[in-house]
VEXDREN-2710 file (C-alpha; in Angstrom, 1 decimal):
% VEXDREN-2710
k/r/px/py/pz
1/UNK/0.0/0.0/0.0
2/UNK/1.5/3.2/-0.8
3/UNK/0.7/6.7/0.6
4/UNK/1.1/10.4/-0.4
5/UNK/0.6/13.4/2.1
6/UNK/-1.1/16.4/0.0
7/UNK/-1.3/20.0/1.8
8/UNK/-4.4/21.9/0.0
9/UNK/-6.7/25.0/1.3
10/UNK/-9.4/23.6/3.0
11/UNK/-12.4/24.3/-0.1
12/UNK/-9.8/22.3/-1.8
13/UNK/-9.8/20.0/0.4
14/UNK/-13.6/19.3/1.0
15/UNK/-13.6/18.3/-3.0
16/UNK/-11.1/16.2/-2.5
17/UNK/-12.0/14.1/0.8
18/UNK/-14.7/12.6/-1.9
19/UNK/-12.6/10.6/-3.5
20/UNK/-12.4/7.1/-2.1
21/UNK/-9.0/6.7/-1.7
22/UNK/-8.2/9.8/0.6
23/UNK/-8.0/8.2/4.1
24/UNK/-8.1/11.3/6.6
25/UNK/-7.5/15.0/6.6
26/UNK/-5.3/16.7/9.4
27/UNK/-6.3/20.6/9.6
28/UNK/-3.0/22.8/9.9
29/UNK/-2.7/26.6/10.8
30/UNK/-3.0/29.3/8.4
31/UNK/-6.2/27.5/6.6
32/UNK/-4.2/24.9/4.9
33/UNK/-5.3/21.0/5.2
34/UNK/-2.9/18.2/5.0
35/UNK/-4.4/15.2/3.3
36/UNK/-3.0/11.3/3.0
37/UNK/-4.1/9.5/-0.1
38/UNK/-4.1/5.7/0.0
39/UNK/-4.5/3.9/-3.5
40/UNK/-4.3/0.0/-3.9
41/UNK/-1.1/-1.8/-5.9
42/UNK/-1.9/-3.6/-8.8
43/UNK/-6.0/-4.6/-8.9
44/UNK/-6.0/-5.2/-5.3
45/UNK/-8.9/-3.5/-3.7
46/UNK/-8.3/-0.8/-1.1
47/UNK/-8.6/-1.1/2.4
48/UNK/-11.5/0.5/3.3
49/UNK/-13.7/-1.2/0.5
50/UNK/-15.8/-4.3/1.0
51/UNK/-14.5/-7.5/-1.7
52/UNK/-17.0/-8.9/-4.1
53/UNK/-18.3/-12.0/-1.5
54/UNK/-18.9/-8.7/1.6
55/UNK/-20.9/-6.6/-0.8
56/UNK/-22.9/-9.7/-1.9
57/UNK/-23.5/-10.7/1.6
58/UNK/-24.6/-7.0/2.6
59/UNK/-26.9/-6.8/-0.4
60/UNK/-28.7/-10.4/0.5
61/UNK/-28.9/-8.9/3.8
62/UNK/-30.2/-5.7/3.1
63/UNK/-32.7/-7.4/0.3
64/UNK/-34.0/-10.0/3.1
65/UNK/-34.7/-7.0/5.7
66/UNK/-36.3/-5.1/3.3
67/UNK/-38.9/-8.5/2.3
68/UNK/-39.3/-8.5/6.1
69/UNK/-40.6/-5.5/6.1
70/UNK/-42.9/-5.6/3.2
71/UNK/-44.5/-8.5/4.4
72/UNK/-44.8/-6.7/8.0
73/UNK/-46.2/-3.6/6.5
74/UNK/-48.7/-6.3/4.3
75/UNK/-49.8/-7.9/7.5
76/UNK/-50.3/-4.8/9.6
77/UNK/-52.0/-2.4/6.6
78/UNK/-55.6/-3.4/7.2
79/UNK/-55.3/-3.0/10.9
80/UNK/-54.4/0.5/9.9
81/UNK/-57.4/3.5/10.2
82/UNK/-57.9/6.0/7.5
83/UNK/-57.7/8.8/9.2
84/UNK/-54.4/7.7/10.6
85/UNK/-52.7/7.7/7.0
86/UNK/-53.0/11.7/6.9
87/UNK/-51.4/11.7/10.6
88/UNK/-48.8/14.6/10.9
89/UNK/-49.6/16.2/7.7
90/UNK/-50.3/19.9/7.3
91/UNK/-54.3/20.4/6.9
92/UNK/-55.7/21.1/3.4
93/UNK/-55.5/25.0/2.3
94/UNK/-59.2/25.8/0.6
95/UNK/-59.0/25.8/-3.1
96/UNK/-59.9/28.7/-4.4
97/UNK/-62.4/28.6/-7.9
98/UNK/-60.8/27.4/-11.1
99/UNK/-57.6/26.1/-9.4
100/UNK/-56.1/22.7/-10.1
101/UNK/-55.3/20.1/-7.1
102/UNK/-51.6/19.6/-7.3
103/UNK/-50.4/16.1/-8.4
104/UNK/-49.9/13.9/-5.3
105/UNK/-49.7/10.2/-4.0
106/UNK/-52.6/9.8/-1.3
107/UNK/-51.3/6.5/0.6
108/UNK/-54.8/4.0/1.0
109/UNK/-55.5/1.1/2.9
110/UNK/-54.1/-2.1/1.4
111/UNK/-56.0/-4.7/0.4
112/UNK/-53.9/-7.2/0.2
113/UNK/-55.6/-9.5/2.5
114/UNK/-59.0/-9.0/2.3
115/UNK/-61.5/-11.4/0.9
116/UNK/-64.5/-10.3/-0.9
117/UNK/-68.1/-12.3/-0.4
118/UNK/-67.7/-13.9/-3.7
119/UNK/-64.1/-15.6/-3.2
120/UNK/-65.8/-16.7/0.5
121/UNK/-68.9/-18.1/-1.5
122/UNK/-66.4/-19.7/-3.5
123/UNK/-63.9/-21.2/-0.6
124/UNK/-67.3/-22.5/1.2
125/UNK/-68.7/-23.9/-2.2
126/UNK/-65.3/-26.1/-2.8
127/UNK/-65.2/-27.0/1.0
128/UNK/-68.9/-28.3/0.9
129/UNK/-67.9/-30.1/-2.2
130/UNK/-64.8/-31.8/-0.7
131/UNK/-66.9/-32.7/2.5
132/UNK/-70.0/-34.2/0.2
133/UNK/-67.4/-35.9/-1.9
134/UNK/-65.8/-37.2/1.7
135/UNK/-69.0/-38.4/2.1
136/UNK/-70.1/-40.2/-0.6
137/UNK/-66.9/-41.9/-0.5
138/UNK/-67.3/-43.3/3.2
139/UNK/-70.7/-44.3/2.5
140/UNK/-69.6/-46.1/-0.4
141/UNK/-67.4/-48.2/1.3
142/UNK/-69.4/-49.3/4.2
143/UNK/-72.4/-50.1/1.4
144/UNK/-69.7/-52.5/-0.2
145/UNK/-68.7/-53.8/2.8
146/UNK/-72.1/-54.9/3.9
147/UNK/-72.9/-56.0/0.6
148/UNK/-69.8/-58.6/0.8
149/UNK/-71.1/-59.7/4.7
150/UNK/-75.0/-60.3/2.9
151/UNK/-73.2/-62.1/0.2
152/UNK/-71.3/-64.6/2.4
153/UNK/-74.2/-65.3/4.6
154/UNK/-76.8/-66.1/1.5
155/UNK/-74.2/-67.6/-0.8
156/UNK/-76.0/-69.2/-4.2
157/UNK/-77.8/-65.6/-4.7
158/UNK/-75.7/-64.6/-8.0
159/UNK/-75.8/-67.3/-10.7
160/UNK/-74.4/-65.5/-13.9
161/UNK/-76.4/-66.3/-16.8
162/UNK/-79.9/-66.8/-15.2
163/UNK/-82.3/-64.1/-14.7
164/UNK/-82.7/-63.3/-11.0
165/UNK/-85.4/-64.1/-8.9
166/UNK/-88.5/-60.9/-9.0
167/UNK/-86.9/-60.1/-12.6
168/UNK/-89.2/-60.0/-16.2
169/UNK/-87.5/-60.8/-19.3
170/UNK/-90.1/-60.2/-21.6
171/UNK/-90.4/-56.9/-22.5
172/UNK/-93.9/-57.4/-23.5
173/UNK/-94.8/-59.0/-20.2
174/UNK/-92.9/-56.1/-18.1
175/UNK/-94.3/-53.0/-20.2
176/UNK/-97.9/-54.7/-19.1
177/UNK/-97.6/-55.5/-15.7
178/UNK/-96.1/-51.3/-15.5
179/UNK/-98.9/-50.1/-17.2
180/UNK/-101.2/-52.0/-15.0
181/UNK/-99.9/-50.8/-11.7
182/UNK/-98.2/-47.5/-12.8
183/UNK/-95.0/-48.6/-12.0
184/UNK/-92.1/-47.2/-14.3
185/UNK/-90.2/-49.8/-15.9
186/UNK/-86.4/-50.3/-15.1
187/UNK/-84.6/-52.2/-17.7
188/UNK/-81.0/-53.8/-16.8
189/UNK/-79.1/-54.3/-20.3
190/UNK/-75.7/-56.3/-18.9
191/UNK/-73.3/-59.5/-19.8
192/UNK/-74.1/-61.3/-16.4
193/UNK/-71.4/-64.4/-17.3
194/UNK/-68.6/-62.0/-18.7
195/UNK/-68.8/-58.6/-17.3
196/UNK/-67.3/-57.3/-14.2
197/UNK/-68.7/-54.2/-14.1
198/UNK/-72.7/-56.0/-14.3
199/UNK/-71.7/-58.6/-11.7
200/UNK/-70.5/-56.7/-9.1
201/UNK/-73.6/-54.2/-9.8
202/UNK/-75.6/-57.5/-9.8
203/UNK/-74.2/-58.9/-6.3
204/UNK/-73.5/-55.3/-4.7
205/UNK/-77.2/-53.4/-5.1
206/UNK/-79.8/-55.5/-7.2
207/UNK/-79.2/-58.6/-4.8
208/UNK/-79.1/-56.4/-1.3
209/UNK/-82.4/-56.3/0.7
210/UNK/-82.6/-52.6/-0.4
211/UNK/-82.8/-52.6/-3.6
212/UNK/-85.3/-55.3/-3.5
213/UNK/-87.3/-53.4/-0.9
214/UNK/-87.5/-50.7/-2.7
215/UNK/-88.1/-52.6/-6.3
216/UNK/-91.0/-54.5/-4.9
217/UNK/-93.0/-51.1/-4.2
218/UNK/-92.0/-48.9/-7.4
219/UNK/-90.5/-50.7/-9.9
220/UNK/-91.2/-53.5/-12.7
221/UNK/-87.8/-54.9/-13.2
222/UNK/-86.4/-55.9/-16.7
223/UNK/-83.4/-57.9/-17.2
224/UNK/-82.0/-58.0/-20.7
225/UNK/-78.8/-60.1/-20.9
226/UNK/-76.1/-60.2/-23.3
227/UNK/-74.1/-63.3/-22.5
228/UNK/-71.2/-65.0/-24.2
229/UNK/-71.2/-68.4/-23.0
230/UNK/-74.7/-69.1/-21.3
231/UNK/-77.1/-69.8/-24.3
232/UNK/-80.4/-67.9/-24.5
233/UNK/-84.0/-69.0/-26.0
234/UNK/-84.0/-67.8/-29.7
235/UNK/-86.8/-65.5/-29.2
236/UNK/-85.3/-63.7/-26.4
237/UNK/-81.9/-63.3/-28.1
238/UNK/-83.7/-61.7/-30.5
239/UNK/-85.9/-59.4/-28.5
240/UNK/-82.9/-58.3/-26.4
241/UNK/-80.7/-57.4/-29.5
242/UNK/-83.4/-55.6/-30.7
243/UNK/-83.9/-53.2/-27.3
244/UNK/-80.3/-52.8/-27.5
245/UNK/-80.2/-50.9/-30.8
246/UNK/-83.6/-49.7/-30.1
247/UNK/-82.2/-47.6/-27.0
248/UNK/-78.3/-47.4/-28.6
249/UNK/-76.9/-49.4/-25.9
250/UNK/-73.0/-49.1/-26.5
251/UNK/-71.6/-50.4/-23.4
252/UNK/-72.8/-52.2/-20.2
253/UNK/-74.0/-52.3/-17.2
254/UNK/-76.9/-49.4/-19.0
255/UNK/-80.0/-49.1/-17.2
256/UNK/-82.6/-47.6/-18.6
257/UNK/-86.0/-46.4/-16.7
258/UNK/-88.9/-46.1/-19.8
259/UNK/-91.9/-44.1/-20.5
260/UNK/-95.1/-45.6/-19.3
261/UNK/-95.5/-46.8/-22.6
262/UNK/-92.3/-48.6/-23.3
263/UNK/-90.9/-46.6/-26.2
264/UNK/-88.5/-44.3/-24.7
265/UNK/-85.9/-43.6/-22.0
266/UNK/-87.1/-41.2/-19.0
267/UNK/-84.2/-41.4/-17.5
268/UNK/-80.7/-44.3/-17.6
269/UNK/-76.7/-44.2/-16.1
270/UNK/-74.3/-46.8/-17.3
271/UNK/-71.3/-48.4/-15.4
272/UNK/-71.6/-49.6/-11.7
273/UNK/-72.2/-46.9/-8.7
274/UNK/-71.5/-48.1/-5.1
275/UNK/-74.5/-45.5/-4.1
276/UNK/-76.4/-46.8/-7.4
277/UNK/-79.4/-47.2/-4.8
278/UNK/-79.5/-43.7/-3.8
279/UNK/-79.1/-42.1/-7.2
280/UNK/-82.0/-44.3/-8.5
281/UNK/-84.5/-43.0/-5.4
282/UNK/-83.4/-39.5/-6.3
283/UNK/-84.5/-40.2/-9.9
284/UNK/-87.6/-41.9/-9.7
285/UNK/-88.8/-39.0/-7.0
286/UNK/-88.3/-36.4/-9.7
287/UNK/-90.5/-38.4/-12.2
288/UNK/-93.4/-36.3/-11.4
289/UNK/-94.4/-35.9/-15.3
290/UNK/-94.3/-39.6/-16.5
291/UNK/-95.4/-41.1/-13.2
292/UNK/-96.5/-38.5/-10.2
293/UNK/-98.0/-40.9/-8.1
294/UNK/-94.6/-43.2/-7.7
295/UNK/-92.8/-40.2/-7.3
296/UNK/-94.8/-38.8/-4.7
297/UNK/-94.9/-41.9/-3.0
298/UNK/-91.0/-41.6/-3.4
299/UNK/-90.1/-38.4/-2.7
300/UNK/-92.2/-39.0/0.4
301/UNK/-90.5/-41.9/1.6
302/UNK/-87.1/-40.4/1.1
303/UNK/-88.0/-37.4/3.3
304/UNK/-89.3/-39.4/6.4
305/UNK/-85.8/-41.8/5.6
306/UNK/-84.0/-38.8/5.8
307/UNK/-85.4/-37.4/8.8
308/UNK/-84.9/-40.8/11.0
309/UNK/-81.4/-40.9/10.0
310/UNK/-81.0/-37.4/11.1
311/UNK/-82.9/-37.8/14.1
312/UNK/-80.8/-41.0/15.3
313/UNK/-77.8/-38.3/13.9
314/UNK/-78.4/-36.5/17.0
315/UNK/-79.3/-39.0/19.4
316/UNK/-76.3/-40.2/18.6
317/UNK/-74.6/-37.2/19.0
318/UNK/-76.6/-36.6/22.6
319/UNK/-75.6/-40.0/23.8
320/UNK/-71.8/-39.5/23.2
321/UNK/-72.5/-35.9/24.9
322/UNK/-73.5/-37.2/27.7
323/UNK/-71.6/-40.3/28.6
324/UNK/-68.8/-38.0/28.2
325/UNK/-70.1/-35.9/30.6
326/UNK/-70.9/-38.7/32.7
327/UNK/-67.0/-39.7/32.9
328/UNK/-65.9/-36.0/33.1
329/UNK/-67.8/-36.1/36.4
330/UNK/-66.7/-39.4/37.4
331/UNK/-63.0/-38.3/37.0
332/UNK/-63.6/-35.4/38.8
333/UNK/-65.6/-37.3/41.7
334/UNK/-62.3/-39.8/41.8
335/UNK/-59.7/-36.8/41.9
336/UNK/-61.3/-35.5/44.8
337/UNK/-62.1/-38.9/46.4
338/UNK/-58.1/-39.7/45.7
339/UNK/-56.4/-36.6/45.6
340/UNK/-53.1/-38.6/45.0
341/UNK/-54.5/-41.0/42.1
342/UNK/-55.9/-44.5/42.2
343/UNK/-53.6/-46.2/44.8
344/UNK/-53.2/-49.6/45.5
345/UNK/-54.5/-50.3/48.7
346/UNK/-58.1/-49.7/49.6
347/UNK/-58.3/-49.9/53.3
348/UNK/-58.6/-45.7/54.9
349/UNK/-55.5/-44.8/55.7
350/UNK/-56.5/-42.9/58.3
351/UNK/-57.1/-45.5/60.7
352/UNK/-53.9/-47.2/59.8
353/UNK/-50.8/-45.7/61.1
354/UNK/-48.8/-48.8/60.4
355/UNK/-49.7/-47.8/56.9
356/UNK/-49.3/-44.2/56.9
357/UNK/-46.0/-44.7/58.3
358/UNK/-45.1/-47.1/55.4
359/UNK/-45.7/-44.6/52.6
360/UNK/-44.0/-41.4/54.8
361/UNK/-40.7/-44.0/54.4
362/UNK/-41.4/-45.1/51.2
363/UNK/-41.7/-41.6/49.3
364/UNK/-43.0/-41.5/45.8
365/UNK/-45.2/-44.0/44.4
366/UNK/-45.7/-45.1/41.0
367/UNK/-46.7/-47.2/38.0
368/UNK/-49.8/-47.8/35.8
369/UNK/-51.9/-48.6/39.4
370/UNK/-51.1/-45.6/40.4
371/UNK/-52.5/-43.0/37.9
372/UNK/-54.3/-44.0/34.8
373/UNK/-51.9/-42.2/32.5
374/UNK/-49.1/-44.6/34.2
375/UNK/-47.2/-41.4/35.9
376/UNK/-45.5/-40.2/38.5
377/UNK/-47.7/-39.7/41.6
378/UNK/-45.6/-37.9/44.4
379/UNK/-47.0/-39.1/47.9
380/UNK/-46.9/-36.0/50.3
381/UNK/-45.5/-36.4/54.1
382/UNK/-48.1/-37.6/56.3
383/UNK/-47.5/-36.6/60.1
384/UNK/-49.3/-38.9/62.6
385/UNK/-51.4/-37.0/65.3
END
């Protein structure tokens, strides 16, 4: 590092102390100012100025801070009044007529974090959706579930290939009985000896007691089978391949429900639905056109079905309320019945001063039988009268 001492007048002087590599000034008599100049050899830098990896740490630094304190001032700005934004500032001067506001920059509160009705009509409507969806799925399962127990205790129920038991398969014979009782027809159009999809459909909801249940009361049931390696009557191969272009059957399990006449679709769904059962009493209740009795007589029946299931809801819901209650109080009664947990002897202690002076020697109890959580349970002194 080399040096140079300059002597200047001191106005010369203040222009020169900018420059970066004066180091200090020493005032002299008479006005003059001695300065020291330092310069770097070579490219090294100087002493007084921060390397490459310093100034890149103080700028990270400096950037970080400055984030903090956006995100601060973001956080805090709808806490932040109005009124207070014009805090310390001069009051308004009255314009006088003709004369143009100056140009300014009015701080306003930040809405950053507020929420408007619609994007909270919005954030319920998805949760709503993600809790029906929940749902639909737990119901689902426990439907399949007890579908599998119903299955194993009535085996011989599913034999692929034969129509099942309370099932038409004449159309003829099915449109009359419907039209007879004003039942809507629900045709089944499925491979029973070669498709998944129609057997599990087939054991899961039109074998379950529900289904039949609520077939027997509202329904004329139609099953039209497709099957590869079971061999149907002429006639009703014929019949059956003749619906199934009729109604543009392209894959299966379809079911169609039909007019009261027989000649068209009111309503159908294809592929297998665990909750196939409910979606089929929602339909039929909204049939008021084609068949208002059955659908009043349905929509009826869903109603009271929904109101017992929330009324044992919140019996349910009242029971567990109370019983824990009822061991809140218990606990409670026990705590101040055994103040120092559930010990193991149950003889009063009072009247034993062999045994009072066993646990004064003994100290500290523990273990599982001495407090339910299996803790520590610190026996005080006891001093005999």
């Amino acid at each position: 590092m080399n040096r140079l001492a300059i002597v200047a007048p001191a106005a010369a002087a203040a222009i020169l102390c900018t420059l970066p590599v004066l180091a200090q000034e020493k005032p002299n008599q008479n006005g003059f100012v001695t300065l020291e100049l330092n310069w770097a050899e070579g490219s090294a830098p100087a002493e007084n100025q921060p390397d490459g990896d310093s100034m890149r740490q103080i700028l990270e630094r400096d950037e970080a801070r400055v984030k903090w304190l956006q995100e601060r001032v973001k956080a805090k700005a709808p806490e932040i009044k109005p009124e207070l934004l014009n805090e310390g500032q001069a009051p308004e001067e009255p314009k006088k007529a003709g004369e143009q506001p100056p140009a300014t920059t009015t701080l306003r509160p930040s809405t950053v974090n507020t929420i408007s009705a619609d994007q909270m009509r919005q954030i319920l409507e998805r949760d709503r959706a993600r809790a029906r969806a929940i749902g639909e799925r737990v119901r689902a399962a426990q439907a399949e579930a007890e579908a599998e127990k119903y299955l194993e205790e009535h085996p011989g129920l599913f034999t692929p290939g034969k129509t099942p038991e309370g099932w038409f398969d004449s159309f003829t014979d099915a449109v009359a009985k419907a039209q007879k009782e004003k039942k809507p027809v629900l045709a089944l159009f499925t491979g029973s000896d070669w498709c998944p999809p129609c057997q599990k459909l087939e054991k899961n909801i039109l074998l379950q007691p529900g289904f039949k249940d609520f077939a027997s009361k509202y329904l004329v049931l139609l099953f039209l089978d497709y099957p590869r390696e079971a061999k149907l009557d002429e006639n009703l191969k014929k019949q059956n391949d003749s619906l199934a272009e009729k109604f543009g059957i392209e894959g299966y399990p379809t079911i169609h429900i039909l007019s009261p006449d027989g000649k068209k679709s009111v309503w159908s769904t294809v592929g297998y639905a665990p909750l196939f059962l409910e979606n089929l009493k929602e339909a039929v209740a909204g049939l008021d056109k084609d068949y208002p009795e059955t659908a009043k007589a349905v929509k009826a029946a869903n109603e009271a079905e929904a109101k017992a299931k929330e009324e044992a809801r919140a019996a349910k819901e009242k029971a567990e309320l109370e019983e824990f209650e009822r061991q809140q109080k218990e606990a409670q009664r026990n705590a101040e019945l055994h103040p120092w947990g559930a010990g193991r002897v149950n003889r009063p202690i009072q009247r034993d001063p062999e045994l009072l002076k066993e646990l004064d020697e003994n100290g500290p109890i523990q273990g599982p039988d001495v407090l339910p959580h299996g803790g520590r349970a610190v026996r005080p002194s006891v001093k005999l009268d």
